[in-house]
C-alpha positions in Angstrom: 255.9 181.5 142.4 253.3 178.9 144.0 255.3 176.2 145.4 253.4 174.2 148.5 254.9 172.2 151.0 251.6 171.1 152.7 248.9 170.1 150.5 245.5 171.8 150.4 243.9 170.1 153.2 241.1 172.2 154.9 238.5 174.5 153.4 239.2 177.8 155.2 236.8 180.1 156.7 235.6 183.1 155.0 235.7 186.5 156.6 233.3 189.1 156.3 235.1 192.2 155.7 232.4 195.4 156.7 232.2 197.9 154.8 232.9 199.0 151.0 235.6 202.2 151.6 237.8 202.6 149.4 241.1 201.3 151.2 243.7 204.2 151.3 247.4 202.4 151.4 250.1 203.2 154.1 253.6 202.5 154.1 252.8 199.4 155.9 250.2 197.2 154.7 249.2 194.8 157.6 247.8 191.1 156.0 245.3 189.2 158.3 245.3 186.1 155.6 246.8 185.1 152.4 244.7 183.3 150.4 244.6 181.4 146.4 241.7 181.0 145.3 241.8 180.0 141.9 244.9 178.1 140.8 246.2 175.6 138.1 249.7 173.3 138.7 252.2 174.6 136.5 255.5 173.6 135.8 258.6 176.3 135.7 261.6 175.2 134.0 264.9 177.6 132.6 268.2 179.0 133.0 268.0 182.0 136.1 270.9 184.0 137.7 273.8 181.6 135.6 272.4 178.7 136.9 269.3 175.6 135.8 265.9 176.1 137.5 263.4 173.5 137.9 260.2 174.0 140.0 256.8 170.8 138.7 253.8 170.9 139.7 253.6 174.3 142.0 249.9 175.4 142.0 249.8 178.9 140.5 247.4 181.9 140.4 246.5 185.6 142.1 246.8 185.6 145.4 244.5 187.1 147.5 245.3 189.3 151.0 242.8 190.2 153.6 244.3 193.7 154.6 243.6 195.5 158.0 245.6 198.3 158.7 246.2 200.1 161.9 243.3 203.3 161.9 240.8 201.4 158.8 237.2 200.9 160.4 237.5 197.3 157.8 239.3 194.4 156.5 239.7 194.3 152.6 240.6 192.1 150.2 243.6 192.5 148.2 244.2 191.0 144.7 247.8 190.2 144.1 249.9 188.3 141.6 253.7 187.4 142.1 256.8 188.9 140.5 259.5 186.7 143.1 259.7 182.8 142.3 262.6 182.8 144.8 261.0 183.3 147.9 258.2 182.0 150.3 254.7 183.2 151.5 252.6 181.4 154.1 249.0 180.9 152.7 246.8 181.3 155.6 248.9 183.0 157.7 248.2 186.2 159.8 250.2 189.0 160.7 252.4 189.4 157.6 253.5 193.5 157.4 254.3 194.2 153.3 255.5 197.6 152.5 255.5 199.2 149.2 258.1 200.3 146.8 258.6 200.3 143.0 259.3 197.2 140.8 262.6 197.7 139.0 264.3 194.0 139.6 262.8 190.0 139.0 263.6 189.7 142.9 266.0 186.7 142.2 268.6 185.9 144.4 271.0 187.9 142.4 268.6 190.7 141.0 268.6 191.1 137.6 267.0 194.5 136.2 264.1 194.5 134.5 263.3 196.7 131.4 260.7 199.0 131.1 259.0 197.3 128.3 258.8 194.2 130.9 257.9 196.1 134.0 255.0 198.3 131.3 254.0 194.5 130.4 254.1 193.2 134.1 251.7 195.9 135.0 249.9 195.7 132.6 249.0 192.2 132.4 248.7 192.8 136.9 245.7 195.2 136.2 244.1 193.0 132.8 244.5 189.4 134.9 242.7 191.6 138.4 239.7 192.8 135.7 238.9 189.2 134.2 239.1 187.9 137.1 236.2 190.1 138.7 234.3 189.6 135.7 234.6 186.0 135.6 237.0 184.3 137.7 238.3 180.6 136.8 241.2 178.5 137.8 242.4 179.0 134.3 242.3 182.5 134.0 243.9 183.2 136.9 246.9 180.8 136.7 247.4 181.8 132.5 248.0 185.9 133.9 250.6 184.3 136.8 252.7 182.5 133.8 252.1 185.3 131.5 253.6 187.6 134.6 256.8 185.1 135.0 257.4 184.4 131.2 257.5 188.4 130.5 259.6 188.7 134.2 262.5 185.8 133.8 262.9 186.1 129.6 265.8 188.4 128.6 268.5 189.4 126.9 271.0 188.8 129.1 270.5 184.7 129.7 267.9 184.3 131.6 265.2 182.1 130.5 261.9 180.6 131.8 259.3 178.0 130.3 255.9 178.0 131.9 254.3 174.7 131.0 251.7 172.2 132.7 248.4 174.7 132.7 245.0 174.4 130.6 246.6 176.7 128.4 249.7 177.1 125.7 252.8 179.2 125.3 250.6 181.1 122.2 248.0 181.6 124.8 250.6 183.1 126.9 252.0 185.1 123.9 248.1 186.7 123.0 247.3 187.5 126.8 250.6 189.4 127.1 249.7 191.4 123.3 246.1 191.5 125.0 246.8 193.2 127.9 249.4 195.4 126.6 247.1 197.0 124.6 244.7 197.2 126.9 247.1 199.3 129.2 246.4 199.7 132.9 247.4 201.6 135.7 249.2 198.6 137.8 252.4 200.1 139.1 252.8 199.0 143.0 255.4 196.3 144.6 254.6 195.3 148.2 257.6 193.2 149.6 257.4 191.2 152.4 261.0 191.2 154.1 262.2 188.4 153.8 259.2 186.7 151.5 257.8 187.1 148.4 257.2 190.0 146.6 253.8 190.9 144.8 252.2 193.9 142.0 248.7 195.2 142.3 246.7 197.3 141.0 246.9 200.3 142.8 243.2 201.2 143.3 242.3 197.3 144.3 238.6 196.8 144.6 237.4 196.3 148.3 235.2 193.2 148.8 234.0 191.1 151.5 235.7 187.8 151.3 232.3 186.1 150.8 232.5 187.0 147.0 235.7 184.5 146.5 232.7 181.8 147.3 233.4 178.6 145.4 236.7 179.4 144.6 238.2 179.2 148.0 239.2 175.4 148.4 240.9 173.9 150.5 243.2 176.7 151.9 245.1 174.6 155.1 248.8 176.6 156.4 250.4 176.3 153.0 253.4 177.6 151.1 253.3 179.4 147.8 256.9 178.3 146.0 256.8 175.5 147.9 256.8 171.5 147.1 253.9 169.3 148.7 254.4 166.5 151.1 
C-alpha cells in the first residue's frame, strides 16, 4: 500500500531516459528510482489474516520505476500498481532487483489465495488504470485504480475484509471502475516481487518513456516509504 514515513519534502530530479525500445524483461529487473507521481491519501481499514487492520492517511497511487537492466542501451519507465499492503518500498531509492513471477496470493503475512475472478479483475483493472493514466493522468485517477486493486485483492469469502475510504472518490466509484475495467479486459498478468518488499502488477508490454513526460506530476519525491506513516 502507500504508507510514508518521511513526508514529501524535495521535488526530485527527472531523468532522461534515451531512447524509445521496447524494453524486453529478464528474470531480474534492476530499478534505478521508484517514484509516485500522482497520489491521493486514502484510508484502509478491515479484518486481514484473522486479525483488525488500520492504515489513515497513506498517500496512494501507481507507482512508477525507472528500469535499467544489465545489456539495455536505456533506462525506462515502468508503470506499476501494488497488490502487497504488508510490506515496504523505498521511494527514491536505487538499486532495488524485482524478479517476476505469477500473482496467485494477496502477499499478506499469512497468504491467502486469490481467486481467478480477482486475479482476472486485478489485471484487468492493472492494464485499464496504466491506459487512463497515459491518456490523462490525475491524482484522482490514479489513486481510485490503487483502491479498486486492494478492495477486489483483500474482499473474500473467507473473512477477509477491506474498506478503502478518504479519496476524491466513493465505494460506487470503486464498484463501476472495477465493472469498467473488467469489461474492458486487458492483458496485465505479471508480479515483480522485491524480496523482502513489496510486491507490484504491470502490464506486461509497459510503455517506454523518458521520465520528462511524468512533468507536473512529480512532486515532492524526498527518500520516502510507500506503506509507511509520516513523521
Amino acid at each position: 500500500m502507500v504508507r510514508f514515513k518521511h513526508a514529501f519534502l524535495t521535488v526530485a530530479g527527472l531523468i532522461g531516459l534515451g531512447g524509445l525500445a521496447e524494453p524486453a524483461f529478464a528474470s531480474t529487473i534492476n530499478v534505478d528510482n521508484v517514484q509516485l507521481p500522482y497520489s491521493e491519501s486514502l484510508n484502509l481499514n478491515g479484518f486481514i489474516d484473522g486479525m483488525n487492520y488500520s492504515d489513515n492517511g497513506q498517500l496512494s497511487g501507481q507507482i512508477v520505476l525507472t528500469v535499467n537492466n544489465v545489456g539495455s542501451t536505456s533506462q525506462y519507465a515502468l508503470s506499476v500498481w501494488c497488490v502487497d499492503i504488508f510490506h515496504d518500498i523505498v521511494l527514491g531509492s536505487s538499486g532495488d532487483k524485482y524478479s517476476e513471477g505469477a500473482l496467485g496470493t494477496d502477499n499478506s503475512n499469512h497468504p491467502s489465495p486469490l481467486s481467478s475472478l480477482q486475479i482476472n479483475d486485478i489485471l484487468a483493472l492493472a492494464t485499464y488504470g496504466n491506459a487512463l493514466m497515459r491518456s490523462d493522468p490525475t491524482n484522482q485517477t490514479s489513486a481510485e485504480i490503487q483502491a479498486a486493486i486492494w478492495t477486489v485483492e483483500y474482499n473474500n469469502s473467507n473473512g477477509n475484509s477491506l474498506a478503502v475510504t478518504g479519496g476524491t472518490f466513493t465505494s460506487t466509484d470503486i464498484t463501476n471502475l472495477i465493472a469498467a475495467a473488467s469489461a474492458a479486459g486487458g492483458s496485465g498478468g505479471e508480479l515483480i516481487a522485491l524480496s523482502g518488499s513489496q510486491a507490484e502488477v504491470f502490464d506486461p508490454i509497459p510503455e517506454p518513456a523518458s521520465l520528462s513526460l511524468l512533468g507536473a506530476g512529480l512532486f515532492g519525491i524526498g527518500f520516502a516509504r510507500r506503506r509507511m506513516s509520516r513523521r
